[in-house]
C-alpha positions as CSV (number, residue, x, y, z in Angstrom):
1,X,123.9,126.8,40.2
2,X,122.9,124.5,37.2
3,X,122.4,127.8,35.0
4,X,125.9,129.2,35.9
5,X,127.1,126.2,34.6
6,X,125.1,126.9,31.1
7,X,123.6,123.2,31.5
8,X,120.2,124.6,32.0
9,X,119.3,128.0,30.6
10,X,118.8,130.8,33.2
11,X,115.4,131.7,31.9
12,X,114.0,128.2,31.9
13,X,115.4,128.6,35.8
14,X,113.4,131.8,36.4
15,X,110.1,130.3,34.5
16,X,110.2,127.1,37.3
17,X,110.7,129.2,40.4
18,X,107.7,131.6,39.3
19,X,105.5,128.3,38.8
20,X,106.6,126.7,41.6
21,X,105.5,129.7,43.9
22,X,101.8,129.0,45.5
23,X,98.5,130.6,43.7
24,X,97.6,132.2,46.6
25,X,101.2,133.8,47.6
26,X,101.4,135.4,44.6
27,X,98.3,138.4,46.0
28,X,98.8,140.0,48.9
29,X,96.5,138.8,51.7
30,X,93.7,141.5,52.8
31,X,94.3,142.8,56.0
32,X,92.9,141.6,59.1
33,X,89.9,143.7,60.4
34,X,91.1,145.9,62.9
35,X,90.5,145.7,66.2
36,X,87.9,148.1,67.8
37,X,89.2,147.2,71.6
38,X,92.2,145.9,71.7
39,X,93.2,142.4,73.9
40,X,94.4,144.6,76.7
41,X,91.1,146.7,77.1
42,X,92.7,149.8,74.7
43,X,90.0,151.2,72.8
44,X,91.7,151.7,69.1
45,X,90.1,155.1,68.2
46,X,92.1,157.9,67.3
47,X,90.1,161.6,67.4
48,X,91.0,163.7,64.4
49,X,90.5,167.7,64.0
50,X,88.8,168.5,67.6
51,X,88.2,172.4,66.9
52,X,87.4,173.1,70.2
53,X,90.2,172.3,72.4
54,X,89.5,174.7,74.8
55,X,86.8,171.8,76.7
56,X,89.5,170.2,78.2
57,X,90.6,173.3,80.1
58,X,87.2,173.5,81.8
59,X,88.2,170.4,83.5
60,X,91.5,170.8,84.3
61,X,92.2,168.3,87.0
62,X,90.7,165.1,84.7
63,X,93.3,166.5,81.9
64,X,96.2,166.5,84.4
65,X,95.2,163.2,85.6
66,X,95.0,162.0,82.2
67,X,98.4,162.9,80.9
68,X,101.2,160.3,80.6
69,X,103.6,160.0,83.6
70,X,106.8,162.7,82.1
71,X,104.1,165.5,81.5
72,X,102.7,165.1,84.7
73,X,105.6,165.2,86.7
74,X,106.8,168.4,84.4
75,X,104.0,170.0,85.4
76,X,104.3,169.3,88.9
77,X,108.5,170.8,88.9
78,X,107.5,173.6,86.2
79,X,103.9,174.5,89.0
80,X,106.6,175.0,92.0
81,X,109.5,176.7,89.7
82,X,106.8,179.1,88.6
83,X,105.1,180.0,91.9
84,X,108.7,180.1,93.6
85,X,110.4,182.7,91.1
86,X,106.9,185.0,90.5
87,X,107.2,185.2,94.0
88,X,111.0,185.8,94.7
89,X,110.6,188.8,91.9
90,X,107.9,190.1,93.7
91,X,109.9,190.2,97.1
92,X,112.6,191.8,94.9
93,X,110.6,194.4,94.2
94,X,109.4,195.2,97.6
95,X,112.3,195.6,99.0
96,X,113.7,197.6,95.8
97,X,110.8,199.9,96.3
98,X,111.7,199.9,100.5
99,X,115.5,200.4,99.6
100,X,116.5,197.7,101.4
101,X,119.1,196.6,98.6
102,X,120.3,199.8,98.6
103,X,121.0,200.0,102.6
104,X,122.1,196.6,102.3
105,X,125.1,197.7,100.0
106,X,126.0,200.4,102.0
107,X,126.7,197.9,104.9
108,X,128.1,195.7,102.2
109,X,130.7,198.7,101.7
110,X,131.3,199.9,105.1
111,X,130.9,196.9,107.5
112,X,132.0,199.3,110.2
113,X,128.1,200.8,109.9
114,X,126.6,197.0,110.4
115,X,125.9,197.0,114.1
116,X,125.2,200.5,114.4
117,X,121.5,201.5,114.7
118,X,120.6,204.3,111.9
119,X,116.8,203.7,112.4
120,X,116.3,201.9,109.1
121,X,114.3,198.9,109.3
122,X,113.8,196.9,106.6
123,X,110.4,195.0,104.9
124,X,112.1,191.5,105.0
125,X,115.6,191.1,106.6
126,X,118.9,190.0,104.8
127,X,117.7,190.5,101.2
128,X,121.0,191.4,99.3
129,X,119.8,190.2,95.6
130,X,117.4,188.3,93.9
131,X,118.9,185.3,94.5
132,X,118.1,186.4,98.4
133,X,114.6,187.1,97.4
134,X,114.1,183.7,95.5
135,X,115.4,181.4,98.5
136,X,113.1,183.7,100.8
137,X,110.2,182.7,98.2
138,X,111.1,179.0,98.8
139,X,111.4,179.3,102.7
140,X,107.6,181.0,102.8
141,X,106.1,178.4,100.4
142,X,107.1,174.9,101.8
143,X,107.9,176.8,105.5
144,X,111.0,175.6,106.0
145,X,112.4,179.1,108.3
146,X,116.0,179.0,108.4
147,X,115.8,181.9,110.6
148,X,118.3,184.5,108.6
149,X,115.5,185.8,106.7
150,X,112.1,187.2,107.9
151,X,109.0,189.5,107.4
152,X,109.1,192.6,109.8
153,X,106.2,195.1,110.5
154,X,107.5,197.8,108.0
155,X,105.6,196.9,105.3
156,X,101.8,195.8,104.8
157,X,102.0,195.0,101.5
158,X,105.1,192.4,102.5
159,X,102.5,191.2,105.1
160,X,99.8,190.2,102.4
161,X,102.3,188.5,99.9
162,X,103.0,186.6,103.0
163,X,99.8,185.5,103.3
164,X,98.7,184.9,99.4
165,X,101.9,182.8,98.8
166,X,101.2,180.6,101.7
167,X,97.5,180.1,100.2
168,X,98.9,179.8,96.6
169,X,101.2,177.2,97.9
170,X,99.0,175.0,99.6
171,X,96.4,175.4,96.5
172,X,99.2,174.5,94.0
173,X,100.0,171.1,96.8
174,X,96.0,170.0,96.6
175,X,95.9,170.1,93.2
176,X,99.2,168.2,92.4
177,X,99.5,166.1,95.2
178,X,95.6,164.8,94.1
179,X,96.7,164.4,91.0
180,X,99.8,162.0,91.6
181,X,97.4,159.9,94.1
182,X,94.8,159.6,91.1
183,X,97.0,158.7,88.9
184,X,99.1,156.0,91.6
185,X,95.3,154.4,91.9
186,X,93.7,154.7,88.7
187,X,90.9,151.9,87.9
188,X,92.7,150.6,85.2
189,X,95.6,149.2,87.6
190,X,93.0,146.9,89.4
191,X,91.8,145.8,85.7
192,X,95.5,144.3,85.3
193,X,94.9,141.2,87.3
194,X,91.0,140.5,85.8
195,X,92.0,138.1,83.1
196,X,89.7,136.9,80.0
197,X,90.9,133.9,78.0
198,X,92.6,134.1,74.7
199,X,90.2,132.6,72.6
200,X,86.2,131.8,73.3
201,X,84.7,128.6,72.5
202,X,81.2,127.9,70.7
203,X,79.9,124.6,71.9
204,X,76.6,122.8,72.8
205,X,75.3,123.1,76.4
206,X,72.0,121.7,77.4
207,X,71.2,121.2,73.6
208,X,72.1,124.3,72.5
209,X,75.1,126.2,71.0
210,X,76.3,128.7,73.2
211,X,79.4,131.4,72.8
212,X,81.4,130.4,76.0
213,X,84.6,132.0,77.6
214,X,86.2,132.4,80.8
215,X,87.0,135.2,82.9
216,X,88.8,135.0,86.5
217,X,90.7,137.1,88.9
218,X,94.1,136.6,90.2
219,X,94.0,138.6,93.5
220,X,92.7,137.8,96.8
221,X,90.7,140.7,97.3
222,X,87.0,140.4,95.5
223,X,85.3,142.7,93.2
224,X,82.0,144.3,94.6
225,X,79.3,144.0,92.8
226,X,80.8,142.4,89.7
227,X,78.7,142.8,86.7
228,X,79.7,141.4,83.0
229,X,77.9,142.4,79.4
230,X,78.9,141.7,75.9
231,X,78.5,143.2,72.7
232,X,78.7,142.4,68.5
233,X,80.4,145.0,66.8
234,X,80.0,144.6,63.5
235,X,79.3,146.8,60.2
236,X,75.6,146.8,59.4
237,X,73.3,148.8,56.8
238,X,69.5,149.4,57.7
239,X,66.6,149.4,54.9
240,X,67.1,153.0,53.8
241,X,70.7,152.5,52.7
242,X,72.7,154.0,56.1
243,X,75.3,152.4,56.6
244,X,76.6,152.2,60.6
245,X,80.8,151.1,60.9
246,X,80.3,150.1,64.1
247,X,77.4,148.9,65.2
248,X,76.7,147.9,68.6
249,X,74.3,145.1,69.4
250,X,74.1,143.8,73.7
251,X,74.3,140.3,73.9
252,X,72.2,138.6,76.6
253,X,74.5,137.1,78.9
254,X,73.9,134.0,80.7
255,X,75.9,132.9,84.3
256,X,75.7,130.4,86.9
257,X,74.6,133.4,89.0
258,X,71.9,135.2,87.0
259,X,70.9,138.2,85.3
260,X,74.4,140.1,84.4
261,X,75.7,140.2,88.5
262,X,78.6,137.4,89.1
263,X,80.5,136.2,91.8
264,X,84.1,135.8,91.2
265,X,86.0,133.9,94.2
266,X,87.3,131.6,91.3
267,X,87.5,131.8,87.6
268,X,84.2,131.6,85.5
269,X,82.6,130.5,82.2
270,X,80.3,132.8,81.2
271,X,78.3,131.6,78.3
272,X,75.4,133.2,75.9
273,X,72.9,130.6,74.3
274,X,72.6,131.5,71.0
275,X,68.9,131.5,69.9
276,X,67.2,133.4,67.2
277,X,67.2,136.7,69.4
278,X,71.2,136.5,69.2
279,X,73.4,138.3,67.0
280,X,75.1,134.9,66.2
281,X,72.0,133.0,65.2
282,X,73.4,132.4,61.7
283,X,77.3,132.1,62.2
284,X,79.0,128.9,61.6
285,X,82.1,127.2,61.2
286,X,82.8,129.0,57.9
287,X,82.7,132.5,59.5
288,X,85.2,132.1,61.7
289,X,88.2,133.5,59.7
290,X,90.1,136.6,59.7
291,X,88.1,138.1,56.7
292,X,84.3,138.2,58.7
293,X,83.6,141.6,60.1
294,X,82.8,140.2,63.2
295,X,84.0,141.4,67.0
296,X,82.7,140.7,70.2
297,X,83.2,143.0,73.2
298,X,83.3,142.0,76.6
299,X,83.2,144.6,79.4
300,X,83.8,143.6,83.2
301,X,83.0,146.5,85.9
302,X,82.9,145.9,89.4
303,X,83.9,147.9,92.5
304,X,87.8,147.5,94.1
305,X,87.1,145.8,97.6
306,X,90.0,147.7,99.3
307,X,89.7,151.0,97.5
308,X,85.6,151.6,96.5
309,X,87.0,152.6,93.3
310,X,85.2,151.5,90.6
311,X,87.5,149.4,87.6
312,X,86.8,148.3,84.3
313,X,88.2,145.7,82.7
314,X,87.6,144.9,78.7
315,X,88.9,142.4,76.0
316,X,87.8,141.7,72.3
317,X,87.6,138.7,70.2
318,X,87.5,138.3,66.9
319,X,86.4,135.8,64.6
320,X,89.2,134.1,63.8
321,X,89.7,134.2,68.2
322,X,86.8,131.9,68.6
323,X,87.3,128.1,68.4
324,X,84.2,125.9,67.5
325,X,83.4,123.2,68.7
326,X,85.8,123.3,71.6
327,X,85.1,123.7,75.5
328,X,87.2,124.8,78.1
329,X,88.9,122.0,80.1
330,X,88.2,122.2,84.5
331,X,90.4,124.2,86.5
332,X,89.2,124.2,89.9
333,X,89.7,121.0,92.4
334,X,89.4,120.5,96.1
335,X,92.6,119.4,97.6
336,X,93.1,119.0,101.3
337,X,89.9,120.6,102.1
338,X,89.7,123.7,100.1
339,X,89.4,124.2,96.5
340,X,92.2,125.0,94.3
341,X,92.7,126.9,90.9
342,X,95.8,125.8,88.2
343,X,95.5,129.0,86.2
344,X,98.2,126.9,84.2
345,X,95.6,125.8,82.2
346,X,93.0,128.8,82.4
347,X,92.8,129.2,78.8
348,X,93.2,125.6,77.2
349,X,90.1,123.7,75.6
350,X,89.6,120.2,74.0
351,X,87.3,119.5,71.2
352,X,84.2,117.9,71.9
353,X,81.6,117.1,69.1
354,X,79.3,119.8,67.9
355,X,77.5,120.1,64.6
356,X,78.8,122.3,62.3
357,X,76.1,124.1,61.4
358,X,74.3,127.7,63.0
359,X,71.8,127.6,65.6
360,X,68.9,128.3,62.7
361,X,69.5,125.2,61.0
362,X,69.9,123.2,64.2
363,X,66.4,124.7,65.6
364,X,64.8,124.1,62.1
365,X,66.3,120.4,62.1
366,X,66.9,118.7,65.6
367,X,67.4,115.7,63.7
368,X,71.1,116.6,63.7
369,X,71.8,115.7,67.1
370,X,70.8,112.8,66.4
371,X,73.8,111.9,64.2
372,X,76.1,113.3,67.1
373,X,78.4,111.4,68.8
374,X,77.9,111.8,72.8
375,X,80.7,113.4,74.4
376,X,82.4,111.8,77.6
377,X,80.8,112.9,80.7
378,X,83.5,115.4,82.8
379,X,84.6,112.8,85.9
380,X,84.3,114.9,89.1
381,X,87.6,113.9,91.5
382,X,85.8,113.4,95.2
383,X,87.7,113.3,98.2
384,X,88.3,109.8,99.9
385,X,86.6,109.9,103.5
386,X,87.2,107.1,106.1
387,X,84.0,106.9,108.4
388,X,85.2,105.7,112.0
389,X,82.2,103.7,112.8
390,X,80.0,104.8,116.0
391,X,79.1,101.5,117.4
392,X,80.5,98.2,117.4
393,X,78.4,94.7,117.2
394,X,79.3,92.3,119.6
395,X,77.7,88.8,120.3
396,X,76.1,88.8,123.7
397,X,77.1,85.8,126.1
398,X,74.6,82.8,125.7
């Protein structure tokens, strides 16, 4: 405004909006590492130039199954259009080869001739066209029998068409109707209601630092033999000079449990101690940003209580996804005799002092705890009990 007027010169204008504009703004921030499993479980991995695509053909029932939901059901009209008209042509051309089209337009063009017997019987009654032929197809096939139209003893080869179409069809309603139930109860569907928090916490337990985060499940209906693992994906070269994109390293996992198995009734903190056999041993506060090559992989299988069908579920963190010095706040409380869970606040954490240092330097220097702040002891909420007492004292008559 104040150069339109010509009181300040427009370039003097231009030179003060350029300064005024942040160092850092002025570069284009680098890209955030991408992710190699996505929050929702998606692995992000796209397969290039597969030469031989005949593989998925030798199993074609997993390929149906794993199509999206329009190419399935095309499949499933297009499987039943097919088998219908290949059929109706070939009961065209039975009773083209028998004649019957051509008595049937001779009693077409003299109806007088219709109910008088000239010894002509035909291989399937009532076929006029092909349109005759193709609703015959469909009455054999899904045995509906309307009654007009039927297979007589004139002709064997009518007799075995009969009997391949009927073992064609009920093939063709195996396959597809499997199909459809796979796909209607696919593992993945249980997986929607197993839940991981948003962010995972790195925090002192028992002395030590430990990479925490919790994990629950919002139905009623447990998970079998729940087991939980994690691993570090992260881009490492060896001695020789190969260098691996994505290299997976297990992490030990630690739950109140044991060994990998858990029990979730109620929602979970499962935790790894990070020691020197950990792939974290040397991360710190400064890591944690959107620029580290860092992602952790957690994988939860188990089997479906009311199905036996084994589900996965699988979420990823990233560095700049895991808070230090944070723990996740208590969720589970006994009210009126049974213990409740306010997944309201499944994923939120309060800070809680932790040195800011990795778990090397705090092994090779306990003297940092010693600096440390303690943090408040958790208060556990107890129910109030009124004991009705089981005697009374009296005084006894002197």
């Amino acid at each position: 405004m104040l150069s339109r007027k010509g009181i300040i010169p427009e370039e003097y204008v231009l030179t003060r909006l350029a300064e005024d504009v942040p160092e850092h703004a002025r570069y284009r921030a680098r890209e955030r590492r991408a992710r190699f499993v996505g929050k929702n479980g998606a692995c992000n991995v796209a397969h290039k130039n597969i030469r031989e695509q005949g593989r998925f053909l030798q199993d074609v029932f997993t390929t149906l199954v794993d199509l999206k939901w329009p190419h399935t059901l095309l499949i499933f009209t297009m499987s039943f259009l097919c088998s219908w008209l290949l059929f109706g042509m070939v009961w065209w051309l039975i009773a083209f080869a028998h004649g019957d089209l051509d008595h049937s337009t001779r009693l077409q063009r003299d109806p007088a001739r219709e109910g008088a017997s000239d010894g002509f019987v035909p291989c399937v009654t009532s076929i006029h066209s092909f349109t005759s032929a193709f609703l015959f197809s469909i009455e054999v096939q899904v045995t509906i029998g309307f009654g007009g139209r039927m297979v007589t003893e004139e002709c064997p080869a009518a007799i075995l068409v009969l009997i391949v179409q009927n073992i064609v069809g009920l093939v063709i309603n195996a396959i597809m109707l499997g199909c459809i139930f796979m796909k209607t109860s696919q593992a993945h569907r249980r997986a929607e209601t197993l839940i991981f928090s948003k962010h995972a916490v790195i925090a002192l337990r028992e002395g030590k630092l430990c990479f925490m985060l919790r994990v629950g499940d919002l139905r009623k209906s447990m998970i079998i033999s729940a087991t939980i693992r994690m691993q570090v994906v992260k881009k490492t070269a060896s001695l020789e000079g190969e260098v691996v994109p994505l290299n997976q390293i297990d992490i030990q996992m630690e739950n109140p449990v044991g060994g990998n198995s858990i029990f979730l009734v109620s929602p979970l903190i499962i935790y790894h101690v990070i020691d020197k056999n950990s792939p974290l041993y040397d991360i710190s506060p400064v890591n944690l940003h959107h620029h580290e090559d860092l992602e952790i992989i957690v994988i939860l299988e188990g089997v479906v209580e009311t199905t036996g069908i084994t589900t996965q579920a699988r979420t990823s963190y990233l560095a700049d996804e895991i808070l230090w010095g944070q723990r996740f706040v208590p969720i589970v409380a006994e009210e009126d005799g049974r213990y409740s869970v306010d997944y309201s606040k499944f994923g939120n954490t309060v800070k809680v002092p932790t040195p800011s240092c990795t778990a090397r330097q705090l092994e090779e220097d306990r003297s940092i705890m010693d600096t440390m702040p303690l943090s408040p002891k958790g208060t556990i909420r107890k129910r109030s009990v009124k004991l009705k007492p089981k005697f009374t004292i009296t005084d006894e008559p002197s």
